[in-house]
C-alpha positions in Angstrom: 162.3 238.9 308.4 165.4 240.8 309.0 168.7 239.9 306.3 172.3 240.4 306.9 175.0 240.8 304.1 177.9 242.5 303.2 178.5 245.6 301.4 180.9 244.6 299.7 179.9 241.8 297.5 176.1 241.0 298.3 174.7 244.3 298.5 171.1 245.1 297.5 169.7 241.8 298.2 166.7 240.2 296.2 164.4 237.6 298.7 162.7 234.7 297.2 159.6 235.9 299.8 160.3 239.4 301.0 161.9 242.8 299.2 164.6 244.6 301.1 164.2 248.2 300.7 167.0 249.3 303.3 169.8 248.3 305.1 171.0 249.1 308.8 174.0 248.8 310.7 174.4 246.0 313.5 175.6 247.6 316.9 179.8 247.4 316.8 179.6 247.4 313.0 181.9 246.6 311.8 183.6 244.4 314.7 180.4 243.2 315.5 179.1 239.9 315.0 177.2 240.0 312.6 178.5 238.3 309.4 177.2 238.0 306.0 174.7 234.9 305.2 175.8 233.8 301.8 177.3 230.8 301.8 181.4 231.1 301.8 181.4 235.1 302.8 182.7 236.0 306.1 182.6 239.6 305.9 181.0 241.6 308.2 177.0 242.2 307.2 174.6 245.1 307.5 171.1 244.2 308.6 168.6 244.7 305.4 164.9 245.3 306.1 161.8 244.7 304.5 158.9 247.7 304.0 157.2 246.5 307.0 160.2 246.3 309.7 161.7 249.8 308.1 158.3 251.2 309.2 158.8 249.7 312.8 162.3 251.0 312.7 161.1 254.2 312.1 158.5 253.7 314.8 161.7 253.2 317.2 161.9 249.0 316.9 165.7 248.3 316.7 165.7 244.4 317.6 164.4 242.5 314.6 164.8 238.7 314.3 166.1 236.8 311.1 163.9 234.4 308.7 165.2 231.4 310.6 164.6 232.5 314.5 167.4 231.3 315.9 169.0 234.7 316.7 167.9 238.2 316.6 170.3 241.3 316.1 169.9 244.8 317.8 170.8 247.6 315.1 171.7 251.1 315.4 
């Protein structure tokens, strides 16, 4: 499952369930809306991946969905 942060203060993210081996921009980064996930950051995130998803981006997938489902995020 896809993860947004920010550069800025959360980058290189560690998952309690999944490793995140690369990050993406969202489409309109950085005016876009996607914003970081840690609690009390509001800065604009980039879209990390796991091994598995990076290999469907490669494979031309660019809409991945987050842990909790309730929105997915197209990246560039």
């Amino acid at each position: 499952m896809a993860l947004c942060r920010c550069s800025e203060l959360h980058s290189n993210p560690k998952g309690y369930k999944n490793s995140y081996i690369i990050s993406k921009r969202p489409v309109g980064y950085p005016q876009s809306s996607s914003i970081c996930g840690r609690n009390g950051c509001q800065n604009p995130g980039l879209i990390w991946l796991t091994k598995e998803e990076e290999k469907m981006y490669r494979d031309g997938e660019r809409v991945f969905s987050f842990k909790s489902a309730v929105s997915k995020v197209k990246i560039l």
